[in-house]
N, C-alpha and C positions, 0 to 999 in steps of 0.2 A: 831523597831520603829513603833511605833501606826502613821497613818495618818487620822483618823477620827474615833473621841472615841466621844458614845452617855451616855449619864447617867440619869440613873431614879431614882429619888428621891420620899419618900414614904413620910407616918407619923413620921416611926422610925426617922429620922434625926430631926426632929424636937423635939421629944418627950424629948429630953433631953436641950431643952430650954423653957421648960414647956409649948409645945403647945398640948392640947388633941388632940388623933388618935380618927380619925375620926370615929370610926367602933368599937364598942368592944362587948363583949360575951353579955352584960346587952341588945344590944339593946338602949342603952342611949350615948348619946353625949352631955358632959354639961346639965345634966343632963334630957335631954329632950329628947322622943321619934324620931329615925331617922324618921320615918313614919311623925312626924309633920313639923320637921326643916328640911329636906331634900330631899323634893320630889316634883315635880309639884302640884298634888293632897292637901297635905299641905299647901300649898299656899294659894291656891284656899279655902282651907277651913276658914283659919285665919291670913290673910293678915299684919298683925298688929303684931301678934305672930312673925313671921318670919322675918319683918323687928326687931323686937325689938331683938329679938335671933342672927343676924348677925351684927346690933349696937353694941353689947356685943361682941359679940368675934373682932369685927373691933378695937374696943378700946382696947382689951388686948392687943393688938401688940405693943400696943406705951411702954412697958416696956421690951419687947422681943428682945433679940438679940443674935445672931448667935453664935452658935456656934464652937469650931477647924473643926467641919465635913464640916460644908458649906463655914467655910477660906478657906479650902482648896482646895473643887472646884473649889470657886472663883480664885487661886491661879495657879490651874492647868487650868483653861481656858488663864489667862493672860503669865501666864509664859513659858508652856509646847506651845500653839500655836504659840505664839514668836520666842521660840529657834529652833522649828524642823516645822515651818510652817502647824502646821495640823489643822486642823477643831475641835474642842470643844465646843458639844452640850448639855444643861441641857434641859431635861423634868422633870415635875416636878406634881405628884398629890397632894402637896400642896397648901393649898390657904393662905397660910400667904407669909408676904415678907421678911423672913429671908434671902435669897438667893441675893435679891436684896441690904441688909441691909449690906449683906457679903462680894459685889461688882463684882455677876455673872453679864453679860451682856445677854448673848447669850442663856435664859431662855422660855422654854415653858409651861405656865400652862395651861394644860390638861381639869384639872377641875375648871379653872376660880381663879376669885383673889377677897379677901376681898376686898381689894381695888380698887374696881372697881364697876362700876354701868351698868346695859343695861336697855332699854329703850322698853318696851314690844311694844310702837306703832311705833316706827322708826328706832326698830333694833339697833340702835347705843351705844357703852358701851363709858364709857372714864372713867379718874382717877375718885376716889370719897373715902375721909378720913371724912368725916360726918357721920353723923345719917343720917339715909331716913325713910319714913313712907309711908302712904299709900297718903299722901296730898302733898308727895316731886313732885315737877314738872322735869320733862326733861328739861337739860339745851339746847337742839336742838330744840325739838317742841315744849314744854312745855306740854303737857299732864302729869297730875297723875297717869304715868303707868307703873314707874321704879319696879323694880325686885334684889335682888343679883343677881351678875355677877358670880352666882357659878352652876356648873354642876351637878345639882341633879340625884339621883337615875333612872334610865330610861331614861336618856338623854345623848346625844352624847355625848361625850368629843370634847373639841378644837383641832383643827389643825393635824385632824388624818393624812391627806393626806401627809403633811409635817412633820410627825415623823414616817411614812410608808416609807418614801423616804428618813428620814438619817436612819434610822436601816438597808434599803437594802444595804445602804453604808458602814456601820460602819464597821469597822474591832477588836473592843475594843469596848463591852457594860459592864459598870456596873449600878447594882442594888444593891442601897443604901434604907434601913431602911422600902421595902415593904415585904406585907404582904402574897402575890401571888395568894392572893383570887378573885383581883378585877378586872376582866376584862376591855378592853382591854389589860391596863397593865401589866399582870400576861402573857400573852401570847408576849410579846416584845421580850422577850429570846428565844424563839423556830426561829422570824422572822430573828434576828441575829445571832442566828448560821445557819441559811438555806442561810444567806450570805457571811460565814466564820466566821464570828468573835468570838474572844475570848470572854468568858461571865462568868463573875464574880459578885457574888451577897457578900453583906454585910448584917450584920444584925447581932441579939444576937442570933439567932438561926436559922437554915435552915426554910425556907420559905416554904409553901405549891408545890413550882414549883423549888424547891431548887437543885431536882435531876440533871433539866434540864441543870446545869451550868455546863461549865468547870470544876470550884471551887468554895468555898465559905468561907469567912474570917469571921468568927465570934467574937463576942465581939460588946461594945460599937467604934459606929463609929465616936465618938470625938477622940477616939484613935487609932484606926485601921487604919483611912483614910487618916491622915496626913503623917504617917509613911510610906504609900503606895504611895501618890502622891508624897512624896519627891521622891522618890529612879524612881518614871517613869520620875521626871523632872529632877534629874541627869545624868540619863542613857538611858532614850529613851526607858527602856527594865520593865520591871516587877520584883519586888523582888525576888529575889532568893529560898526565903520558898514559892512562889505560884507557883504550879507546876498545870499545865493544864491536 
């Protein structure tokens, strides 16, 4: 029995609910240079560009909806914590709310949420299902100086300190639908096994960091993940074909 299982979530789990990965061979994201729509620099160059680029992808969401992969997280947070009192925590370098859509609770985005807004002159984010422009005011200060609440290229990710301090804990990591190119996250599995824990990655094919794992279930993980969580929320134990 798992008593404190961390999980990170990539593109792949989304990808099969039609949301673009963030990252691909082209250098293009919706079809736009990552250099223009995902950087500070970018920003700064065309303010206007970028809020309109993240308007776009903020509205594709309202047709999007989750998939078996992210039921079933959701499913193994509420059920598996219930039955055997453990801890179930999602990181997640998603910036859609499928996860939330699917009724995870206990979720950390990494790299920021479409759904949200910060506020370059008072720091402050909160929800935000609108357009923004360059003329949106902060609903705190009011200044014109709102931003996506998303973690560009070169910039920290959210809440390292607090997903450094469940991986030291976790005894059960999986990685779900990443790529293992993208730092910090591609380094999350070395931190949890230098804690013990079992570490098990998914995906359609082994990952750039794929060696690092105990094991790896490949396949579509609408299908693989459900099959997996049922049998750890029956048994407390790990399927029988995963062998560490």
């Amino acid at each position: 029995m798992y008593q404190n299982i961390v999980i990170l979530t990539g593109a792949g789990i989304s990808a099969e609910s039609g949301i673009p990965v963030f990252r691909s061979e082209t250098g293009l994201w919706e079809q736009e240079r990552v250099e223009d729509v995902a950087t500070y620099d970018g920003f700064l160059r065309d303010k206007t560009k970028v809020h309109e680029f993240y308007n776009k992808m903020r509205r594709s969401l309202l047709d999007k909806k989750p998939n078996p992969a992210h039921l079933a997280l959701a499913r193994l947070e509420k059920e598996y914590s219930k039955k055997y009192g453990a801890n179930v925590n999602l990181v997640t370098q998603n910036i859609d709310d499928l996860h939330e859509k699917a009724g995870s609770q206990k979720i950390i985005h990494m790299h920021g949420k479409l759904k949200s807004i910060l506020c370059e002159h008072c720091n402050k984010r909160y929800p935000f299902d609108e357009d923004s422009s360059v003329e949106s005011e902060c609903k705190f200060c009011h200044h014109k100086s709102l931003r996506p609440d998303i973690v560009w290229f070169g910039e920290m990710p959210y809440q390292m300190d607090e997903i450094e301090t469940l991986l030291s804990k976790c005894d059960l990591f999986l990685s779900i639908g990443t790529s293992g190119v993208v730092y910090p996250a591609a380094g999350f599995c070395q931190v949890a096994r230098a804690s013990g824990a079992a570490c098990i990655e998914f995906n359609l094919s082994q990952s750039a960091v794929g060696s690092q794992f105990n094991c790896g279930i490949y396949g579509k993980a609408s299908k693989t993940l459900p099959e997996f969580v049922s049998t750890l929320i029956d048994t407390g134990k790990l399927p029988d074909n995963v062998k560490l």
